[in-house]
Structures are given as structure tokens and as C-alpha cells.
C-alpha positions as CSV (number, residue, x, y, z in Angstrom):
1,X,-23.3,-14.2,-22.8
2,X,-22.8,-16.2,-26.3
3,X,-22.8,-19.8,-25.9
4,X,-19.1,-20.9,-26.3
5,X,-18.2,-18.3,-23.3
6,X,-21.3,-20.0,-21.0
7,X,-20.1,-23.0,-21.9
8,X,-16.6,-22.6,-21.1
9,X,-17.6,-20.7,-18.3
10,X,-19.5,-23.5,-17.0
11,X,-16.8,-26.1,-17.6
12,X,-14.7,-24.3,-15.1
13,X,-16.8,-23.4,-12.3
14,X,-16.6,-26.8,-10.1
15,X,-12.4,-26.2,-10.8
16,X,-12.7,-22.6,-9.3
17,X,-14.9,-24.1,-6.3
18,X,-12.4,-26.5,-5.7
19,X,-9.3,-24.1,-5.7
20,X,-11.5,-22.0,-3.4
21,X,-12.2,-24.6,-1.5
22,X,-8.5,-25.7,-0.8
23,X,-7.4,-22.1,-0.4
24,X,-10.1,-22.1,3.0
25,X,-8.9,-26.0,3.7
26,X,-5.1,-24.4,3.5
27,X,-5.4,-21.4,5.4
28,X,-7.2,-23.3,8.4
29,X,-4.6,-25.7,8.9
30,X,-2.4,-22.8,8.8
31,X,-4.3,-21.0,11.5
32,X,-4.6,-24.6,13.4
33,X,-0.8,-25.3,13.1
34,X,-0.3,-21.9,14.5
35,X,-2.7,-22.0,17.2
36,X,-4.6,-19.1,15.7
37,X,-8.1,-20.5,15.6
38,X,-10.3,-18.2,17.5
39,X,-13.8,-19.5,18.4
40,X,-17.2,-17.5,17.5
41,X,-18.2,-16.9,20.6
42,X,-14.9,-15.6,21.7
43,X,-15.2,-13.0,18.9
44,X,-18.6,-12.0,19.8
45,X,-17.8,-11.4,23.5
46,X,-14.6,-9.4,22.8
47,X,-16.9,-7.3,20.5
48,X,-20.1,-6.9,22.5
49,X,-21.7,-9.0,20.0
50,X,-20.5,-6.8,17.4
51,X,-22.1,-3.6,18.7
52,X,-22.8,-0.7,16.4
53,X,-21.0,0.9,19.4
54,X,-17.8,-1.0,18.9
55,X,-17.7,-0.5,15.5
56,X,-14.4,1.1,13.8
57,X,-15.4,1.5,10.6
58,X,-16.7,0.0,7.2
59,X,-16.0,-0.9,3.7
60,X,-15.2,-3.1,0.7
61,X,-15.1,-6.1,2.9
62,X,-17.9,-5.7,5.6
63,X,-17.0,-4.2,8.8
64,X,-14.2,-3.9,11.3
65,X,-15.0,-4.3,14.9
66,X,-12.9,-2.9,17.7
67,X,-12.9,-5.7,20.7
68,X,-11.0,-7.5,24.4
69,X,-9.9,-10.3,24.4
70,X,-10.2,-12.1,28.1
71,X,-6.5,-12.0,28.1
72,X,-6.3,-8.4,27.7
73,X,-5.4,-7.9,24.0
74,X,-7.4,-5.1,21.7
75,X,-7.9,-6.1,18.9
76,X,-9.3,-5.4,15.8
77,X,-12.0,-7.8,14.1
78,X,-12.7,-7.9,10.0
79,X,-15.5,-9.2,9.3
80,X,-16.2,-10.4,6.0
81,X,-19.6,-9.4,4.5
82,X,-22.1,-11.4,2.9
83,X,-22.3,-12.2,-0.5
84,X,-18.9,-10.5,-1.2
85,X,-17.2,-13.8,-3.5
86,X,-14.2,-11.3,-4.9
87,X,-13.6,-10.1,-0.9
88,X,-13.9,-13.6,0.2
89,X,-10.9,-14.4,-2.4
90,X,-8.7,-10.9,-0.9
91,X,-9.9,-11.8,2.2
92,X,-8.5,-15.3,2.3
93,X,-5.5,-14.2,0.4
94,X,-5.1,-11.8,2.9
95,X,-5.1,-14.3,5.9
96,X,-2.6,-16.8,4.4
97,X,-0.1,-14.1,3.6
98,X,0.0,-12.5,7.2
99,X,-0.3,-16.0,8.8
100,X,3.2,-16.3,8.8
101,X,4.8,-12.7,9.0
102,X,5.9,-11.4,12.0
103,X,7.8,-8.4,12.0
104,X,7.3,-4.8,14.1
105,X,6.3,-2.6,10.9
106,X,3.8,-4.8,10.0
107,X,0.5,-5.2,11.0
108,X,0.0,-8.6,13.5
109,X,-2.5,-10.5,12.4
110,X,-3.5,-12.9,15.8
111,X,-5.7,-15.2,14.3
112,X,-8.9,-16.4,11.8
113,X,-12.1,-17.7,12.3
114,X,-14.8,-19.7,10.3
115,X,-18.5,-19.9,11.8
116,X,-21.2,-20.8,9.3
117,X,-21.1,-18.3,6.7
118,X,-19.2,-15.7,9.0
119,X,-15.5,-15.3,7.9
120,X,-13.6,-12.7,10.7
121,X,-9.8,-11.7,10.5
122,X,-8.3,-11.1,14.4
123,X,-5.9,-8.2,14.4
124,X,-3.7,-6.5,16.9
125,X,-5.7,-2.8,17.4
126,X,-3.8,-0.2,16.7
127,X,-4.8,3.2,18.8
128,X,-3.8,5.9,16.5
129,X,-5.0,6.4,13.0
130,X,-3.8,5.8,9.1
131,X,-1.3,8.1,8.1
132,X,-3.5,9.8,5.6
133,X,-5.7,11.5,7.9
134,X,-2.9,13.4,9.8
135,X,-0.8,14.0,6.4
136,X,-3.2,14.8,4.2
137,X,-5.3,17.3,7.0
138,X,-6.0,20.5,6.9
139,X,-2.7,22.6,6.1
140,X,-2.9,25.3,9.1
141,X,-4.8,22.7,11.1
142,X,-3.6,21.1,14.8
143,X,-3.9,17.7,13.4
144,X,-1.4,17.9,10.8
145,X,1.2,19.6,13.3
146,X,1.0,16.3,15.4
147,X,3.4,15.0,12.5
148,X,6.7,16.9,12.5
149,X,9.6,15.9,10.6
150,X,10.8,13.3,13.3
151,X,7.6,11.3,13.4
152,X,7.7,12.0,9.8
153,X,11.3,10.6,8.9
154,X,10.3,7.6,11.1
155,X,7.6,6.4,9.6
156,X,9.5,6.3,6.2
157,X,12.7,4.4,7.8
158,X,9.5,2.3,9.5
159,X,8.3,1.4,6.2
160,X,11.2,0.7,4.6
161,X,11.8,-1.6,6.9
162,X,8.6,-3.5,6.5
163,X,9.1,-3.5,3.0
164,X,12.6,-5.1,3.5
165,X,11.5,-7.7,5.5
166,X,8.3,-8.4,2.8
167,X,10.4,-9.0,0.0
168,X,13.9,-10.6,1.0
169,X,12.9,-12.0,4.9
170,X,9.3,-13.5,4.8
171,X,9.0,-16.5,4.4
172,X,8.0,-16.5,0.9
173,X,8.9,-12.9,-1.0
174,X,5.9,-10.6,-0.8
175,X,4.9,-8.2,-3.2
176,X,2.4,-5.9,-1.1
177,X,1.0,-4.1,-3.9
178,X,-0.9,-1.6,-2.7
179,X,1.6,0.8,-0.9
180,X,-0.1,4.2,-0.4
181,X,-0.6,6.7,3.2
182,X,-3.9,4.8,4.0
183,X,-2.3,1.9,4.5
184,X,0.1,2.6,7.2
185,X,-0.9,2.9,10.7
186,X,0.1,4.5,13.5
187,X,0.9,2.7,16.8
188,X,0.9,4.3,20.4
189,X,4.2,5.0,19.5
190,X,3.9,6.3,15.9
191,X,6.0,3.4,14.9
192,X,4.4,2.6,10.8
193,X,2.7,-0.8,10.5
194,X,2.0,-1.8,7.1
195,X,-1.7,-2.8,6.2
196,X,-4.2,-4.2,4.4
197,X,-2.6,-7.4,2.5
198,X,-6.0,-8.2,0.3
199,X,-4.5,-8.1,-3.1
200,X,-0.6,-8.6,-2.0
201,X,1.3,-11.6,-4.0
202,X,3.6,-14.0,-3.5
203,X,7.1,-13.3,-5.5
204,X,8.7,-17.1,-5.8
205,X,12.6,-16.2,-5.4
206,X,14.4,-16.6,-8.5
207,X,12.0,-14.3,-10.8
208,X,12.4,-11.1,-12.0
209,X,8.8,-10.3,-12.6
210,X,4.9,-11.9,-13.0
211,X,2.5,-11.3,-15.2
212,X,-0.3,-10.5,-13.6
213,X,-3.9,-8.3,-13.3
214,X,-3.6,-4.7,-12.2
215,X,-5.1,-3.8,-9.1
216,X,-3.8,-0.8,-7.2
217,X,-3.8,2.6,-6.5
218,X,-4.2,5.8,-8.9
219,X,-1.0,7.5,-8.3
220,X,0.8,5.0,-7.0
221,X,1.2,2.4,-9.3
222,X,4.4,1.8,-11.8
223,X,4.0,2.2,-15.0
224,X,5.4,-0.8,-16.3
225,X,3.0,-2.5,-13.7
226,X,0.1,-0.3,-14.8
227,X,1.1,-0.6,-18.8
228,X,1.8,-4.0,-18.9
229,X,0.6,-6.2,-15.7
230,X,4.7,-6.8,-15.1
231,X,4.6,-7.1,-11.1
232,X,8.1,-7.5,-9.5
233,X,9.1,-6.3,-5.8
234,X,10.4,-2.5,-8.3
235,X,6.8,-1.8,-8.3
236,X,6.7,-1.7,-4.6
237,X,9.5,0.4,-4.5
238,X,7.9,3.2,-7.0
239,X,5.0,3.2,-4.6
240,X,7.2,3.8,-1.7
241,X,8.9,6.2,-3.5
242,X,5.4,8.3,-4.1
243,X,4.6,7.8,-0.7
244,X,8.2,9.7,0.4
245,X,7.4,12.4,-1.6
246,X,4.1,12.7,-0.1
247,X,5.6,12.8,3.5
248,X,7.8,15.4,2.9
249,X,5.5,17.8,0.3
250,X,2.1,17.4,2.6
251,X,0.3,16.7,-0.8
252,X,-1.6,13.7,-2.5
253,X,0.5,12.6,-5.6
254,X,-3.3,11.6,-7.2
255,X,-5.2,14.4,-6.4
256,X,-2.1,17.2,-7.2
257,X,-3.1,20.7,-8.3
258,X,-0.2,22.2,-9.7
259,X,1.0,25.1,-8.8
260,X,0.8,28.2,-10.6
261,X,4.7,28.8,-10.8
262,X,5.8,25.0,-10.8
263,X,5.1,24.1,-14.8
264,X,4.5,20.7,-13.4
265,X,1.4,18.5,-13.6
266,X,1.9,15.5,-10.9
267,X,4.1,15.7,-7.9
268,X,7.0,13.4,-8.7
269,X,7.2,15.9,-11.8
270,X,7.5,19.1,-9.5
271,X,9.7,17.1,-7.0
272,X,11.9,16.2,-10.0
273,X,12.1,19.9,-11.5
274,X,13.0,21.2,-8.3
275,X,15.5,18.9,-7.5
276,X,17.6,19.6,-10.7
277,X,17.2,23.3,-9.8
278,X,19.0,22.5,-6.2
279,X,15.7,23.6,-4.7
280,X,14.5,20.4,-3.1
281,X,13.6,22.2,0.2
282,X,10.9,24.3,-1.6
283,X,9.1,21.1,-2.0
284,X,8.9,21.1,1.9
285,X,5.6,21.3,3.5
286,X,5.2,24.3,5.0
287,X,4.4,22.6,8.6
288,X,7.5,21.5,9.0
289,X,9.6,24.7,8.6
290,X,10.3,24.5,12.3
291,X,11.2,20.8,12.7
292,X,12.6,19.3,9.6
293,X,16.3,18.8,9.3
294,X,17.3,20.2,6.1
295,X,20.2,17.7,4.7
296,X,17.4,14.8,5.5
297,X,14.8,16.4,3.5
298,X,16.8,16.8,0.5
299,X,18.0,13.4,0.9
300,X,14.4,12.1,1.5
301,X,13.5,13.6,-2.2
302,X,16.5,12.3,-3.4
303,X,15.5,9.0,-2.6
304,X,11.8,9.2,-3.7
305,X,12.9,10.2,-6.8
306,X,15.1,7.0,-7.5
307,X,12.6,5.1,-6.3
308,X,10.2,6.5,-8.7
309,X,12.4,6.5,-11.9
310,X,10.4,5.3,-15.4
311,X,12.9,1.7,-15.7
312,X,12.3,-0.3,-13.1
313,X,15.6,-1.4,-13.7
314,X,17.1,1.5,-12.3
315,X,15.5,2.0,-8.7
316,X,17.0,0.9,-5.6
317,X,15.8,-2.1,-3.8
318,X,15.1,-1.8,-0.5
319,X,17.7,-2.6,1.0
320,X,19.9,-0.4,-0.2
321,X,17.1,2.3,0.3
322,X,17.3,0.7,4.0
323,X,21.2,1.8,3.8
324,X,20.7,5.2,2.8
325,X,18.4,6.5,5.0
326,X,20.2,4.7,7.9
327,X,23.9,6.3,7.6
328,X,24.5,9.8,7.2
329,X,23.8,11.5,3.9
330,X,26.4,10.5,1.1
331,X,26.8,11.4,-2.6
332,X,23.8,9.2,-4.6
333,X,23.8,9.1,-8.6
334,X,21.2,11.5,-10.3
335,X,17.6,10.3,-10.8
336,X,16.5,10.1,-14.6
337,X,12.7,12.0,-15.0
338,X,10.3,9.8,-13.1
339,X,7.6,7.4,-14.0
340,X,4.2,8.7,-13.8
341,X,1.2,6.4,-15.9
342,X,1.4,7.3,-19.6
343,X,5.0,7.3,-19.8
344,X,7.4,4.8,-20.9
345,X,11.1,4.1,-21.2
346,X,13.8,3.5,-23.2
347,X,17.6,2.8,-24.0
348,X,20.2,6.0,-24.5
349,X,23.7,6.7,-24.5
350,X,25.0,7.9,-21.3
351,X,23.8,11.1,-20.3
352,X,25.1,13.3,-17.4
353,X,25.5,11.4,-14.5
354,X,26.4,8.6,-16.2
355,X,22.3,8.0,-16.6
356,X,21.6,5.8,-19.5
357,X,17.4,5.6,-19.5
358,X,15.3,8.7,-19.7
359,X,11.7,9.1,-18.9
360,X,9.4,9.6,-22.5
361,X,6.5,10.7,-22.4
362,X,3.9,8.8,-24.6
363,X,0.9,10.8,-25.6
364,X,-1.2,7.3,-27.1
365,X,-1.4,6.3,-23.3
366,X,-3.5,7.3,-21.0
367,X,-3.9,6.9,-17.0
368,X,-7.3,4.8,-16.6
369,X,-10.2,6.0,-14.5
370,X,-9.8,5.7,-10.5
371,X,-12.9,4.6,-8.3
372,X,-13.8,6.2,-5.2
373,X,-13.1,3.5,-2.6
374,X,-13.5,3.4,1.3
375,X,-11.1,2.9,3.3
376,X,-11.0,1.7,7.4
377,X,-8.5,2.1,9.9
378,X,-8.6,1.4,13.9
379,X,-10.2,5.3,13.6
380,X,-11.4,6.2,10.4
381,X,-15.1,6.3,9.3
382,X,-17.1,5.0,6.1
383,X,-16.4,8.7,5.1
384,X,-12.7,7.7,3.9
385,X,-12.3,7.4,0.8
386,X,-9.2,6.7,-1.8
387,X,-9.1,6.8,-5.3
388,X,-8.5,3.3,-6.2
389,X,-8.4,1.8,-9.4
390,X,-8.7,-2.2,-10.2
391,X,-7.7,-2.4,-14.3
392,X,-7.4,-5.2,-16.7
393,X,-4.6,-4.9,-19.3
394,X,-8.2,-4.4,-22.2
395,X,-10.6,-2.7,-19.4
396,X,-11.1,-0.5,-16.0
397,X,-13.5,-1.9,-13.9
398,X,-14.7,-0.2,-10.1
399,X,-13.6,-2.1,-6.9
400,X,-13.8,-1.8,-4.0
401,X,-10.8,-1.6,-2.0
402,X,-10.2,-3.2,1.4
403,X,-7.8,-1.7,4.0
404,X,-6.9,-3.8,7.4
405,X,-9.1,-1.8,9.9
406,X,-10.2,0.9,7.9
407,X,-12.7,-1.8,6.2
């Protein structure tokens, strides 16, 4: 390292220890205010003193315990691993964000403890797995059959739902950042629960954007968030739009193959083609031919694709997605040509539809390199893995991404 970088990098290491520091002191009066401090040995009984046999999975952060409480409760214990300083900074982060949300389509987070260098996260267990591992199965296979266009349409009104409450009813605006199939789970019910909060951000009310590092999702991620570290609730709302898509196609917007007859490289692109050609329905996965309700899959790619438009500008917020998917299909505006990373935007006259932006394609920008990263959910194995990539506005750099119970 050259000497004016160790020296300035020196200079600032007892300020970074002391903002570290006050984060921990923060977040435990929070947990203490709340009556969510949970006691060591507590943790270790409900988890058989952290048996190999009670183990649900592992990842980025260390590993994720399945345990009783002597009330009753499951629950499901993170458990930070050593060493880890950046998951000890998601992990906190994580912790102070769901300290004080509380709604039903988002993971409960019952409480934190501290024991020497152990750091655990107490969440409510839930019983059936991520979405990915039942939307993303094998096509012909029993376990992607389990989700039929009902369980299907619900989990996206689920989500929406969350997401509403995230960004206009929390107590502070969140921006969760890292919206993708992996990190929704599946109650008893089905009901959607949105996870993993490690890299989500506080949005202060009264701003249209941050500027911020990029960490996200390959795939999921706006491209004005991608291009340009610009993080506003929109970007939230692109990755929900990807993640509607995905629901009703059966396919991984990251790891698309196109089709031979589709003259479309990425989903949202094929999604978007279709669409113009009045052939939404042939974007349908096939295992839901004998469930799905027609008018609500068209209106379902109608949605993801103004959620997934290139100007942020011009994608709902989610409330009024909230609105549409709640009353009965009505007429929506057209959807401009999607944002997918390498493209940007710009100004036009008004185009048909009354459309004034249109998606343009910039060949000087490419999409940056994705790292293979585990995720854990109340079920998964170490096995999981999502392409996930962590990029600086000058670099990409590999990191590993945590996921509430699929850690």
C-alpha cells in the first residue's frame, strides 16, 4: 500500500471502531428497549447446543440453526461466524433494520444476542422453503407443480405488500435492495415473507435518491442503480418487477437461455417482445396450463414490465402496483423497452401511448461479473447458490451474500 493511503488509512481506523462500536451500543438498547435480548444459554438449549443435527444450512455469515424455545416458538438462529468484519457490519445492519418492522410479509425477527465474540440473530422458523427451489425446479418435476398459479399470484400480491409497507409504513423508509426468488419464504401457509435484510438501507423521506455502493443481485439490479450507485425505493420496484416475470415464465432472468424462436437475449426482453405481439400468455410456464387464470397472467406481465422500464422515473410505486393487482384488471398505459444492465435512457417526443422515454441500448457498457454465492433458508443446503454480484462504481469485487435462514 503506498504511504499516503496507509497513512490515511490509519488515521481513520479508531473513527471506523468507534462507528462500529456505537452501531452494536445502538442496536442493543434497541433489542433491550424492546425486550428482545435473548440469553446464550437460552440459545444454546433451543438449539441442542448448536447441533450439526439442528443445523439448516450455511453461508456468507456462518450458520443458521433451527431451534425451541421453552415457550414453544421455532425458531431460526443466525449465527455470525468468526472473523467475518464485513458480515459483522450486514449483520448488525440487518438487526437494527428488522428490530422495528413488524408486518405479516416480512420475516419476524424475535430477538439478538451478544455473548463474547458470538453474535446470533433469533428468527421466527419458517417450515417451507425459499421460493427459488420450487420455482426454479425441475420443469416436469412434482416439486415445481406444488406452486400453481394461485400460490403463485399470492405470493406476488404477498410481496407487494411487504414492499409497501418497507418503503412508505416502516418506521423509517426501507430500501431492501436485494429483492430476488431466494429471498422470499414460504410459511405453512405459502403466505411470502421477505428475507435477508443484510445490505437493505434506510431511505430518509423527502429524497429522491442516494448515492451509494452497488451490492445486489445479477439480474435483478436497475440499471441506473447498477450504472451509477443511484438507490431510491424505483430500484426495488425493477427487482420486483424481474421477480414477476420469473413467477409467471418458470425461468431465471440471470441465467436465461433464449430461445431459439424468441430473438431475445434476457427475459424482460422476450417478456417485452411478446407482449407487444399480444402474446403474453406464451410466456406462461408450461406448469401452469391447468391452473393459471389467463386475464391475471397477462396482467401480471403487464405489470413486471412497468416495473422494469429503463427510467426509473416511469415505474409504478408500489402502491399503485398494490392497486392493480388488487381490483380487477383495467386498461394500464404501455410499457417503454425494459431496463436490463448496459442500457440507458433518455428524453423523446411522445411516442405511441403517449410514452415519452425509450429504452437505448449502449454497447460501451457492460454487465459486471456475478459471484457464485450461497444462499440459506429454513430448508436449503450449503449447495444453494445465487449469482450475486457486490460492484463498486471503478471495480467488481466477490462477496458473499447472506440470506435470513438460508445463511
Amino acid at each position: 500500500m503506498p504511504k499516503p493511503l496507509k497513512f490515511l488509512e490509519n488515521l481513520m481506523r479508531p473513527f471506523r471502531r468507534r462507528r462500529d462500536r456505537e452501531a452494536e451500543e445502538d442496536l442493543e438498547a434497541i433489542a433491550a428497549k424492546e425486550q428482545k435480548v435473548f440469553r446464550y444459554e437460552t440459545l444454546a438449549a433451543a438449539t441442542r447446543g448448536f447441533s450439526p443435527k439442528q443445523k439448516l444450512g450455511e453461508g456468507g455469515f456462518g450458520p443458521v440453526y433451527k431451534g425451541r424455545l421453552e415457550d414453544g416458538r421455532e425458531v431460526a438462529v443466525k449465527r455470525l461466524g468468526m472473523g467475518s468484519r464485513q458480515g459483522a457490519k450486514e449483520f448488525t445492519n440487518e438487526a437494527m433494520l428488522l428490530s422495528r418492522v413488524q408486518h405479516k410479509n416480512v420475516v419476524n425477527l424475535y430477538g439478538y444476542c451478544t455473548h463474547g465474540n458470538d453474535k446470533l440473530l433469533v428468527y421466527e422458523y419458517v417450515p417451507n422453503e425459499s421460493l427459488d427451489k420450487l420455482l426454479f425446479a425441475e420443469p416436469e418435476g412434482p416439486r415445481r407443480a406444488e406452486l400453481d398459479w394461485r400460490r403463485r399470484y399470492e405470493v406476488v400480491v404477498g410481496v407487494a405488500r411487504g414492499l409497501l409497507y418497507l418503503h412508505e409504513d416502516a418506521h423509517t423508509p426501507i430500501i431492501h435492495r436485494d429483492i430476488k426468488a431466494s429471498n422470499v419464504l414460504l410459511d405453512d401457509r405459502w403466505a411470502p415473507k421477505i428475507a435477508d435484510f443484510g445490505m437493505a438501507r434506510l431511505f430518509p423521506e423527502g429524497l429522491t435518491h442516494v448515492n451509494t455502493r452497488v451490492a445486489g443481485t445479477n439480474g435483478y439490479m436497475a440499471p441506473e442503480y447498477l450504472m451509477h450507485g443511484a438507490l431510491s425505493t424505483k430500484a426495488d420496484v425493477f427487482s420486483f418487477g424481474v421477480l414477476l416475470l420469473e413467477l409467471v415464465s418458470g425461468r431465471k432472468n440471470s441465467s436465461f437461455i433464449p430461445l431459439a424462436d424468441a430473438d431475445a437475449d434476457t427475459l424482460l426482453e422476450w417478456a417485452w417482445k411478446l407482449h407487444r405481439k399480444g402474446q403474453s400468455l406464451d410466456l406462461m410456464d408450461p406448469a401452469l396450463r391447468t391452473t393459471a387464470v389467463p386475464e391475471q397472467v397477462k396482467m401480471c406481465v403487464h405489470v413486471g414490465l412497468l416495473c422494469t422500464q429503463a427510467d426509473p422515473k416511469l415505474r409504478p410505486d408500489m402502491k399503485r402496483v398494490v392497486v392493480i393487482l388488487s381490483k380487477k384488471p383495467s386498461t394500464l398505459e404501455d410499457p417503454t423497452r425494459p431496463g436490463v444492465p448496459g442500457s440507458r435512457y433518455r428524453r423523446r417526443a411522445l411516442g405511441p401511448g403517449g410514452s415519452r422515454y425509450s429504452g437505448e441500448s449502449s454497447s460501451s457498457m457492460t454487465s459486471p461479473s456475478a459471484s457464485a454465492s450461497a444462499s440459506i433458508s429454513t430448508v436449503a443446503s450449503s449447495s444453494n447458490a445465487n449469482n450475486t454480484a457486490t460492484i463498486s462504481r471503478t471495480s467488481a469485487r466477490s462477496h458473499s451474500q447472506p440470506s435470513h435462514q438460508r445463511k
